[in-house]
N, C-alpha and C positions, 0 to 999 in steps of 0.2 A: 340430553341437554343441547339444544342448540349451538351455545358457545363452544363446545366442543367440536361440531360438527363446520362449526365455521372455523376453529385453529386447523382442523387437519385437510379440511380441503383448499385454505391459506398457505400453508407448507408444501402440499403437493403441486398446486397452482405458482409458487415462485420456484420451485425447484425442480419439475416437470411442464411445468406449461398446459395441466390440469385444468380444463375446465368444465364444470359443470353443464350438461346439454339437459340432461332428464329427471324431473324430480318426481315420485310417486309417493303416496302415502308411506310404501314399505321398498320401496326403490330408487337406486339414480344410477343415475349414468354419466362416465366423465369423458372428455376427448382428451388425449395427452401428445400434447404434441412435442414430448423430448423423455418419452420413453425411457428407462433406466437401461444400460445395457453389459453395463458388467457386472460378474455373478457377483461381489460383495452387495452392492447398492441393492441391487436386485432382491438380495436375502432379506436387506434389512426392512423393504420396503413391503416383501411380502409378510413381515413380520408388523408393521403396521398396519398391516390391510385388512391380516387377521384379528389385530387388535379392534380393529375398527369397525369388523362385521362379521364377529363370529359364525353366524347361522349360514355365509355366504360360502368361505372359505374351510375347505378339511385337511386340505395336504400343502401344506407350506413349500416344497418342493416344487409341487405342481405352478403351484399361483407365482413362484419365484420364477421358474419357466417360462409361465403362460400368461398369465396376464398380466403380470408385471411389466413385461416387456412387449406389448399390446400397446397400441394406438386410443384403446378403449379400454377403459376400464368399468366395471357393472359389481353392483351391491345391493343384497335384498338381507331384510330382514321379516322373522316371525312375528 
C-alpha cells in the first residue's frame, strides 16, 4: 500500500533525517543523516525495518548493528 510506505518513510524522515535517494521497482534507497546510535533505538528500529522489508532483512542483530546505524539505509523486496 503506498500509504503505508509513505507513514514509515515519514517517521524515519522526522526522526532520522531519512531521506529517500533511490526508488526501483523492487528497491530504494535512503540517506540518513542522524543515524540511530544507541543499542535500545537501534533494536527498535531494526525491528521496524524488518517489519517493513521482510525479504531484505534475516538477522535483527545484524541490521541493529549494521545498518541501522549506517548513513544509508537499502531495501529490496521479492
Amino acid at each position: 500500500m503506498p500509504a503505508w510506505h509513505v507513514a514509515v518513510l515519514r517517521s524515519w524522515y522526522e526522526r532520522f533525517g531519512a531521506e529517500l535517494y533511490y526508488a526501483g521497482s523492487s528497491r530504494l534507497e535512503l540517506l540518513v543523516a542522524r543515524p540511530p546510535t544507541d543499542r535500545r533505538t537501534a533494536a527498535r528500529v531494526a525491528i521496524e525495518q524488518y517489519a517493513y522489508a521482510t525479504d531484505d532483512i534475516q538477522d535483527l542483530e545484524q541490521a541493529g548493528d549494521g545498518q541501522v546505524r549506517s548513513h544509508v539505509w537499502s531495501f529490496w523486496w521479492d
